[in-house]
N, C-alpha and C positions, 0 to 999 in steps of 0.2 A: 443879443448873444453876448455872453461873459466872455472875459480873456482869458480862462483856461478852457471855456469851450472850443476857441478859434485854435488856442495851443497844442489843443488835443485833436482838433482837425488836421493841423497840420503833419503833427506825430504821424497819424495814420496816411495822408498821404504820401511822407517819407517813406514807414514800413513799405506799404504797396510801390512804391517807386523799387526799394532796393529787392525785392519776390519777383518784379517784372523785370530787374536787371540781372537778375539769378538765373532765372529763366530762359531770357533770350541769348545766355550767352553762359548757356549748359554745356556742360562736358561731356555730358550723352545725349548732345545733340547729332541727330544724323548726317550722313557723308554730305548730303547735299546741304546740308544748314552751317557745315563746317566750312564748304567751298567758298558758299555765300558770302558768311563770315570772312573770309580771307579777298575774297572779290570786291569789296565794298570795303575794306580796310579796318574789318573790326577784328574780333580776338576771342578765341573761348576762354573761359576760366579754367585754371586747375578746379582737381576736383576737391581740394581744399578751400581755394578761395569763395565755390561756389557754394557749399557749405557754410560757411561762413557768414557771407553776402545773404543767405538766407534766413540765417538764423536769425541777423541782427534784423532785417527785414521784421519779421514775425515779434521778435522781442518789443520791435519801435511800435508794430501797430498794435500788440497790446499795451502796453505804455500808453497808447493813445485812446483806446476805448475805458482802458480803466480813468484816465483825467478825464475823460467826458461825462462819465455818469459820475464822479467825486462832486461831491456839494462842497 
């Protein structure tokens, strides 16, 4: 495996890390997800930040599929 294949693995493992960090910690996530959230010590995003979080999400694993297939 080359080291922009491995770099572009990783890329996309970040994107999907920051889609799954968007996700679990939605702003229209329901009352009981909200609770949850507050019960266990975590936090919802604004719904800017969640936006955001998502976009770069999405931005990083394309970044990383297009370095995978670059020769």
């Amino acid at each position: 495996m080359k080291k922009n294949q491995l770099q572009a693995i990783i890329y996309v493992l970040i994107g999907a890390f920051f889609i799954y960090w968007a996700q679990t910690h939605s702003p229209k996530a329901g009352l009981g997800k909200v609770i949850g959230n507050e019960l266990s010590g975590s936090y919802t995003m604004s719904e800017t930040w969640y936006y955001i979080t998502l976009f770069a999400g999405i931005a990083i694993g394309i970044i990383g599929i297009i370095r995978f297939f670059r020769k």
